[in-house]
C-alpha positions in Angstrom: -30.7 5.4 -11.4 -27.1 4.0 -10.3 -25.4 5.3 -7.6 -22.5 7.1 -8.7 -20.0 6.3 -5.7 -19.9 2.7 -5.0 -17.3 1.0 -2.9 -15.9 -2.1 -2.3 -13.0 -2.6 0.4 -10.0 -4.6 -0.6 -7.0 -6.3 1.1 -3.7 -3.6 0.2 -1.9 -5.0 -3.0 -4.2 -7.4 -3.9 -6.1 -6.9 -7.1 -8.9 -9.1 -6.0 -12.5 -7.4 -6.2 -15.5 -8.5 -3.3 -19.0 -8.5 -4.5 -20.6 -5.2 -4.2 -22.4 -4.5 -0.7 -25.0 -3.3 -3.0 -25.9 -6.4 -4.5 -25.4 -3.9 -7.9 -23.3 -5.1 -11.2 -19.4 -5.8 -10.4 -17.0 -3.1 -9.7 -13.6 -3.1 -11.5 -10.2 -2.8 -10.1 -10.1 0.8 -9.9 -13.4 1.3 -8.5 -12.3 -0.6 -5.0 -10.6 0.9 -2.8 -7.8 -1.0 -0.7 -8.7 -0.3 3.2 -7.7 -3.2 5.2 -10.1 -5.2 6.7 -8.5 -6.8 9.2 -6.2 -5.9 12.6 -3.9 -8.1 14.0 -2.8 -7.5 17.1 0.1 -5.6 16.6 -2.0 -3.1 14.9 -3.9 -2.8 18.3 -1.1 -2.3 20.2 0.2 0.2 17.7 -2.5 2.4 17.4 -2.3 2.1 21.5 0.7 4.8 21.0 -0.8 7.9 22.3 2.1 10.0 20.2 0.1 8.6 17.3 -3.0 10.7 17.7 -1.5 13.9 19.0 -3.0 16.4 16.7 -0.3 17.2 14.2 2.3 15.9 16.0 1.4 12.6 15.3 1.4 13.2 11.6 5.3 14.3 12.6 5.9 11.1 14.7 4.2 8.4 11.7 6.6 10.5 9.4 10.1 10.4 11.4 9.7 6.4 12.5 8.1 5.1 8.9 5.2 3.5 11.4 1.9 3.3 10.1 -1.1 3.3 12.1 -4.6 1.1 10.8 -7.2 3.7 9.7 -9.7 2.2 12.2 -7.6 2.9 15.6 -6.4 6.4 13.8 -10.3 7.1 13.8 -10.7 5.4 17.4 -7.9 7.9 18.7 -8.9 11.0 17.1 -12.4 10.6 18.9 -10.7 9.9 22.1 -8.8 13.3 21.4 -11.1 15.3 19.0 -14.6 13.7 19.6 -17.0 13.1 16.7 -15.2 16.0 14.2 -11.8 14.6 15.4 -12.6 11.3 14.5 -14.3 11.9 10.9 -11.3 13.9 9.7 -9.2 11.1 10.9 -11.4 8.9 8.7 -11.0 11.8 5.5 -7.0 11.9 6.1 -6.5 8.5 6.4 -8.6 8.4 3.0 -6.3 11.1 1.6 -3.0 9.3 2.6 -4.0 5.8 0.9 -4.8 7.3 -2.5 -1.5 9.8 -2.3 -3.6 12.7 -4.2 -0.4 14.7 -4.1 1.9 12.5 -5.5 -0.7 11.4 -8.5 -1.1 15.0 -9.5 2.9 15.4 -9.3 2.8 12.2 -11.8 0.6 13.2 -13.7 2.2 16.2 -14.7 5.7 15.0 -14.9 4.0 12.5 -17.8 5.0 10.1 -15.6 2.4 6.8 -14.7 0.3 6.5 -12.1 1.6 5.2 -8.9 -1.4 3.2 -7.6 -1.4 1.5 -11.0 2.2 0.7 -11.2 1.2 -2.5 -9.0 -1.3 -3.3 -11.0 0.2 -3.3 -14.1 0.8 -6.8 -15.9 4.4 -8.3 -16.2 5.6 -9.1 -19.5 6.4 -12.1 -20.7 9.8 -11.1 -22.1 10.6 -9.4 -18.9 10.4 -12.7 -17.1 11.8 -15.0 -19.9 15.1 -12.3 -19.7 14.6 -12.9 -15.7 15.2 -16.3 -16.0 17.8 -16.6 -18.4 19.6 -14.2 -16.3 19.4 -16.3 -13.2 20.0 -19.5 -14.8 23.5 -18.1 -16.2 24.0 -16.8 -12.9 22.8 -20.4 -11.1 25.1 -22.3 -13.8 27.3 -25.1 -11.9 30.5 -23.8 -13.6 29.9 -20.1 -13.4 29.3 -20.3 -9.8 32.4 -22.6 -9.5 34.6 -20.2 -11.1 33.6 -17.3 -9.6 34.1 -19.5 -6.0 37.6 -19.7 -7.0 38.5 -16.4 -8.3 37.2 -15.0 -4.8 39.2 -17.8 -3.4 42.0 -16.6 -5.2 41.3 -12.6 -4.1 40.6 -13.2 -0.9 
């Protein structure tokens, strides 16, 4: 019998899927889910910021100064502060946030497209032939002299 919930951490944005821990068949894109798996130091040093893990006021604080805070030093702080039940809800939030429950649901009932999957989804070929065309009328020698002069002649 297969496991139902199988999981594979990814780096954020990237589409590429690791081998299954389980040595089990190949998961596909939507069945990883993208926790980093590294820290640099920076993300030490912020999670460091005891403002971060103050029970709800961190939450606040993250929200205010657009920070983010790596899911492993959340966790690390919430023990410090909540011990073991601190430090697995901090693991279940930080969960929570990175697969933005609220504003799939609020998508999906606008009939609007997922937002995990918009960053998945392919580009078309059309869209980047147009792209190009559009830059290389822009880029053209003697459109980009004669606007020079026209905001010569403004200015």
């Amino acid at each position: 019998m297969m496991d139902p919930i199988r999981l594979a951490f990814r780096p954020p944005g990237s589409l590429s899927v690791p081998s299954p821990a389980d040595g089990g068949p190949e998961l596909g894109p939507d069945e990883a889910i993208p926790i980093p798996g590294e820290m640099s130091f920076d993300d030490v040093l912020n999670g460091l910021n005891p403002l971060h893990h103050v029970p709800g006021a961190g939450m606040i604080y993250r929200a205010v100064t657009g920070t983010d805070i790596h899911p492993t030093m959340r966790a690390l702080g919430a023990g410090l502060t909540g011990g073991p039940l601190g430090m697995a809800l901090a693991g279940v939030m930080s969960a929570i946030e990175m697969t933005q429950p609220l504003e799939r649901i609020r998508a999906a009932l606008a009939g609007e497209p997922d937002p995990l999957t918009l960053a998945r989804q392919p580009i078309a070929t059309a869209d980047v032939n147009a792209a190009y065309q559009r830059w290389a009328q822009l880029a053209n020698p003697t459109h980009m002299a004669a606007a020079t002069a026209q905001a010569r002649a403004l200015g």
